[in-house]
C-alpha positions in Angstrom: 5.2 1.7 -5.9 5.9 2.3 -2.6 9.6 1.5 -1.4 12.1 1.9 1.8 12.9 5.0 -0.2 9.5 6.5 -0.3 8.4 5.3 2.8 8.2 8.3 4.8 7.0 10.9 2.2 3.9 8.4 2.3 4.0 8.5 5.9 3.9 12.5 5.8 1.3 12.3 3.1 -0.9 10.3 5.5 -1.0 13.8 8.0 -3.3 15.1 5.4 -5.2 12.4 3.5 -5.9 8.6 3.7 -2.9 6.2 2.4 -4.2 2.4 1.8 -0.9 0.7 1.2 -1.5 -3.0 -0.5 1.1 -5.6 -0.3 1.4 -7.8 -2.4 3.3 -10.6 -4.3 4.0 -11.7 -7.9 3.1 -15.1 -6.9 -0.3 -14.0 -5.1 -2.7 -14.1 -8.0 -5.4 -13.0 -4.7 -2.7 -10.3 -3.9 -2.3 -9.2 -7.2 -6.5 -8.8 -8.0 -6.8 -6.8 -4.3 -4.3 -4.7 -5.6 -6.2 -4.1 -9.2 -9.6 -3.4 -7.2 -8.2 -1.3 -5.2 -6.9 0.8 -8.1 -10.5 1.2 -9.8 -11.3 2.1 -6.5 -8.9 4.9 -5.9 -10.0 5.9 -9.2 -14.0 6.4 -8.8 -13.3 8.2 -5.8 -11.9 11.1 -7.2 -8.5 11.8 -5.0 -10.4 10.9 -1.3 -7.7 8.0 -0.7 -3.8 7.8 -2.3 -3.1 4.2 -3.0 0.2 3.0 -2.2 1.1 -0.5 -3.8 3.5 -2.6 -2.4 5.8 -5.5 -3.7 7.0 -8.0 -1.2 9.1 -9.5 -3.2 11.2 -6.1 -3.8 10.3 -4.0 -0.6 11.2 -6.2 1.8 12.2 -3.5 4.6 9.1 -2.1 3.9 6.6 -5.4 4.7 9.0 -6.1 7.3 8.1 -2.9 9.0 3.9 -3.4 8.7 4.9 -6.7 10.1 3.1 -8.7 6.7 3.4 -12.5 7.0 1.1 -12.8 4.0 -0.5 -11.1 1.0 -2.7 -10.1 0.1 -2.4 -7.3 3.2 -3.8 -4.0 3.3 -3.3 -1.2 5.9 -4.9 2.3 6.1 -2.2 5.3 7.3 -3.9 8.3 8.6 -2.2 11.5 10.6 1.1 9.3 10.1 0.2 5.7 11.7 
């Protein structure tokens, strides 16, 4: 779960592989399935993409700062952006 605490050691992650960060909402059925696909996802491909999940309800800071008005919302972080 990605969280204003982690938020940066994702960011640094990103400098070496791809980070898909989902938002998402308790709420957001929509949200919620993106979230599960993109989970198998991350799975069948063996390591070639870190998944970072995202609640907006709890990370508030955190959607704030990707600027989400709306989940579902995903975002690909690579060399740190």
């Amino acid at each position: 779960e990605l969280t204003e605490q982690n938020l940066q050691q994702e960011l640094q992650l990103s400098q070496n592989v791809l980070v898909v960060v989902s938002f998402w909402a308790d709420w957001s059925d929509a949200s919620k399935q993106v979230t599960s696909d993109l989970e198998q996802i991350a799975g069948q491909m063996g390591g070639q993409f870190q998944l970072a999940k995202a609640s907006t309800d709890t990370a508030k800071q955190v959607a704030a700062a990707f600027r989400v008005q709306s989940v579902p919302a995903v975002f690909a972080l690579l060399g740190g952006r």
